[in-house]
N, C-alpha and C positions, 0 to 999 in steps of 0.2 A: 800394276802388279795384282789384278783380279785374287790369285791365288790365296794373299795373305787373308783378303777377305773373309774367303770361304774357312781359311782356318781360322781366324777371329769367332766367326760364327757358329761354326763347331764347336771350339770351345764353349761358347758362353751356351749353345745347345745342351753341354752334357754336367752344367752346373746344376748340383743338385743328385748326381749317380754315384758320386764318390766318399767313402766315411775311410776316417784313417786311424787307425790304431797307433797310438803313443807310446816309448819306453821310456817307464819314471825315472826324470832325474829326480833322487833320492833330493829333500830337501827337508826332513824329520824338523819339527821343532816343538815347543810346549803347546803354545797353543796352536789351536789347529790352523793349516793356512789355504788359502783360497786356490782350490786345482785350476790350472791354465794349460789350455790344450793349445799348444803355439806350434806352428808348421813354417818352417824355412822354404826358400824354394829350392835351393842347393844347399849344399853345404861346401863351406869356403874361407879360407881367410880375410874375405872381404866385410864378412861379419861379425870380425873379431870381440869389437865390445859386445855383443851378446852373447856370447860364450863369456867372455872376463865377470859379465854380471850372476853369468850361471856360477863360474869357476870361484869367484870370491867373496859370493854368498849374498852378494845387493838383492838378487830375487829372494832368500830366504830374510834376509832384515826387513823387504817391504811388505811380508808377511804372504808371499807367493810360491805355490807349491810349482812349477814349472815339467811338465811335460811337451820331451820337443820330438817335433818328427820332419825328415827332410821329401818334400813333394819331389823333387826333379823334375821340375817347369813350373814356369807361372801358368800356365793352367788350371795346372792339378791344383798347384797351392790354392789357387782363388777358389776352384770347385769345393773343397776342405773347407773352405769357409764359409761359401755359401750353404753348401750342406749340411753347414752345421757339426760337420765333423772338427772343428777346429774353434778358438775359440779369438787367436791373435795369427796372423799372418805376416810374414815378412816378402813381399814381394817386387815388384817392380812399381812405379805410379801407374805405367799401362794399361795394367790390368783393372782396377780401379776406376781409368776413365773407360773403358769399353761395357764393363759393369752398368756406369750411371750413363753410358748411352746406349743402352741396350732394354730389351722388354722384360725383364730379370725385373720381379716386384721389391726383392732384397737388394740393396745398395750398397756401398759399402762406401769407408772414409777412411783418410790416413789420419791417424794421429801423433808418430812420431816421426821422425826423420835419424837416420842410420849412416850413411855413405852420401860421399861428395856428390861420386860422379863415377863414371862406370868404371871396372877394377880390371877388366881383362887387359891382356899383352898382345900385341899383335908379334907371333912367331916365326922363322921361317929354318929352311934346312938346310942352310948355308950362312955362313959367318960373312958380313959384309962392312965395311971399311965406314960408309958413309951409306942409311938407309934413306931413300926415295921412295915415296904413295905408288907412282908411275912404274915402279916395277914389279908393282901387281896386276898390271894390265897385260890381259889373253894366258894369267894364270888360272891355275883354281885353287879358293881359298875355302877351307871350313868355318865355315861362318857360323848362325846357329839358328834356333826354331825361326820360324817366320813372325813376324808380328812382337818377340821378345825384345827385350830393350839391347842385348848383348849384339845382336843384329842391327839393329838401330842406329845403334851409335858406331858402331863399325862403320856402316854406312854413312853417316855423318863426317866421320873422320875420313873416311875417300873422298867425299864430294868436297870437301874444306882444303882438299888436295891434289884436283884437279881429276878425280877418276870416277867416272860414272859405273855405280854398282849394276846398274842394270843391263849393261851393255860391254862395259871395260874388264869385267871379270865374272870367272866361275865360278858361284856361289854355292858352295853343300850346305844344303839348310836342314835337314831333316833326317839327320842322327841324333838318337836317344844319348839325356846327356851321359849315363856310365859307359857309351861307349866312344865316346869321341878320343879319350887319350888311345885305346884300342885299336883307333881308324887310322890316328895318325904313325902312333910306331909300326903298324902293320905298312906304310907307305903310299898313304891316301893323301893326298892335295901336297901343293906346294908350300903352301902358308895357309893359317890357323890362328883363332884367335883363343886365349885359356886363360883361367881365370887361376889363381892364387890356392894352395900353391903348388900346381899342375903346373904353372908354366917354370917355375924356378924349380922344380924337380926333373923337369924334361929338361932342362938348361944344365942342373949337375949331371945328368946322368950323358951328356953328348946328344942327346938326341934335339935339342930345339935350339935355337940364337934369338935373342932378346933381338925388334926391331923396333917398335913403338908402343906405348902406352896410352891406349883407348881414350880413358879418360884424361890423360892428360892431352890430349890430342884436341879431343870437344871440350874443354872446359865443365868448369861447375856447372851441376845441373842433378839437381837431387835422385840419384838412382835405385835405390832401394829403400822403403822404407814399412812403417809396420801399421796396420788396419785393421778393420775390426766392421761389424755390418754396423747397421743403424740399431738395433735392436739391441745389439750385446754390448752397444756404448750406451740406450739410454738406461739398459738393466745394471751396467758396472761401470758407473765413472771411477768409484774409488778404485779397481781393478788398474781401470787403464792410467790412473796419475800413481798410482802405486809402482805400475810397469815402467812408465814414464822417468819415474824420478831413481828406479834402478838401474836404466840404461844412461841417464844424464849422468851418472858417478861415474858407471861403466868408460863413459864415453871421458870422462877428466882422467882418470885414472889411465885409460890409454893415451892420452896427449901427454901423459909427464912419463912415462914407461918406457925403456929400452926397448930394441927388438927382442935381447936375449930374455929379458924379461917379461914379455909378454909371451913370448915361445911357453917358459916354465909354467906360464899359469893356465895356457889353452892347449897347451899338448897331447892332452891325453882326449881332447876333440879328434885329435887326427893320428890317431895309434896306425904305424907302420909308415910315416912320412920321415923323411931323413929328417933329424933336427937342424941339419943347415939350413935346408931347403926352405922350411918354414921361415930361418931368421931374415934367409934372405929374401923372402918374400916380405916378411912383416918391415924389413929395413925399405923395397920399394915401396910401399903402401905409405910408409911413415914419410918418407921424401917428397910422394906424389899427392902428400896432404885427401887421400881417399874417406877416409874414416874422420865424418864432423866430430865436432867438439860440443855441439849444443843440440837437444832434439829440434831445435826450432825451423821451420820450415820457411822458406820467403816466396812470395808471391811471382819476384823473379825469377828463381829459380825453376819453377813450377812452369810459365810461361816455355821458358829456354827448351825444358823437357817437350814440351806440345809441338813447337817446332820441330824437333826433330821426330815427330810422329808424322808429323804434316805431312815434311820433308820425303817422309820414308815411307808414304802412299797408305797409311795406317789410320788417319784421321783427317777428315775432312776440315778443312779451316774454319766450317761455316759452326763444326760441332764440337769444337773446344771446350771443356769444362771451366767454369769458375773456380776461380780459387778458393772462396767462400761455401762452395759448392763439393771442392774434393778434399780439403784440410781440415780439419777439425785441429784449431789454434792454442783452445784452451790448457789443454793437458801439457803443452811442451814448454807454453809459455810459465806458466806454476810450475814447471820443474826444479827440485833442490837437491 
């Protein structure tokens, strides 16, 4: 699949074009706290503890002023960071590795880990009894950016189920993400994959049927997590175990938390979303064990992820990244 190439390349060609302007989350305190320009790649339910860190004040107790801005794509988010427009990024691992095998003099490293394994649903537009991989073969599916991990692991879960994405079905890959729920109520593809919580919103409102869970589908395999270049880790360790140890509370505080209660403390993340919709997005999320418990990152995991790049004609076997090479250990491990 040449094509993903050329956009992999693309991208990392236009790293370096992009600066982004941030709206302060307010975070006032005595003394003064350290500005952090942090960029999501979407914005989602799937990132629940960093909004509960923003919402319950762990970023203001670690002495961090948080400014957040959402990219829509890992692209963009990574360009933001390498440009410097950004200071922490919340992205995919892919991006990362195409970074450190790319001619791009800035590098970049994860130092936190966020989500299990990927969060999308796979949708369709009919209510079915007992769902089958095989009855998405010689449909078409909205899939999503080429080279993005939400693609990826779509893909991984048809081949784990018998359907060759390259051949067995119609793939839409290149809708901008605000307009994908747009493409689909307008009456675009058969099935759709949507992330949280788009797809329990299209599910109350009639318009979508829950058939499978992406990430539960492919298993663990760390999908989003938070990075930082070389420079801006060796200028702010205390920064990043500051961020570190406000998302590890984040992250306990969501394992002991109700859906309904985690709805009341991120809610106002997502002004104008039914409040069921959210609970019952945040009740799959909770079931499908999406959202770790520890920033800590494992080497398996990590592995597991490269395979399905391999997999998905995105990375050559031969140019796999080290673990030691894309983690940066220290800051998740020191987490309290």
């Amino acid at each position: 699949m040449p094509h993903r190439r050329s956009v992999i390349r693309g991208g990392l060609a236009a790293l370096g074009a992009i600066s982004v302007g941030a709206p302060v989350v307010a975070l006032g305190q005595t003394k003064p706290a350290v500005k952090v320009r942090y960029n999501e790649v979407v914005h989602s339910l799937l990132y629940v503890p960093s909004y509960v860190a923003m919402a319950n004040g762990y970023f203001k107790d670690a002495g961090l002023d948080v400014e957040m801005t959402t990219a829509n794509g890992g692209d963009k988010s990574m360009a933001a960071l390498i440009s410097g427009g950004a200071d922490i990024a919340l992205i995919g691992p892919e991006t990362a590795i195409y970074v450190l095998n790319s001619d791009s003099s800035t590098k970049v490293r994860i130092f936190c880990g966020l989500t299990a394994t990927d969060g999308f649903m796979l949708v369709g537009r009919n209510k079915v009894d007992k769902f089958d991989w095989t009855m998405l073969k010689g449909k078409d599916v909205l899939g999503f950016r080429p080279g993005s991990t939400p693609l990826l692991f779509l893909e991984e879960a048809m081949r784990m189920n018998g359907v060759t994405p390259e051949t067995d079905v119609k793939l839409s890959n290149n809708l901008a993400v605000p307009a994908r729920v747009g493409s689909w109520l307008a009456g675009q593809n058969e099935y759709a994959i949507f992330i949280e919580p788009d797809a329990a919103q299209l599910e109350l409102d009639g318009k979508a049927y829950f058939l499978a869970s992406i990430g539960g589908t492919v298993g663990p395999a760390d999908y989003t997590a938070f990075m930082a270049t070389d420079q801006y880790i060796k200028d702010n360790p205390a920064v990043l175990q500051s961020w570190t140890d406000a998302i590890y509370r984040a992250q306990k505080w969501t394992a002991k938390a109700s859906a309904a209660d985690i709805v009341k403390a991120i809610g106002g993340f997502f002004p104008g979303v039914n409040p069921q919709a959210l609970t019952a997005a945040a009740e799959r999320y909770q079931n499908l064990k999406i959202w770790k418990t520890t920033p800590v990152i494992e080497p398996k995991a990590v592995d597991k992820f490269q395979d399905i790049l391999v997999h998905g004609h995105v990375l050559d076997d031969n140019k796999r990244v080290k673990f030691q090479d894309l983690v940066r250990t220290e800051f998740a491990s020191k987490a309290k």
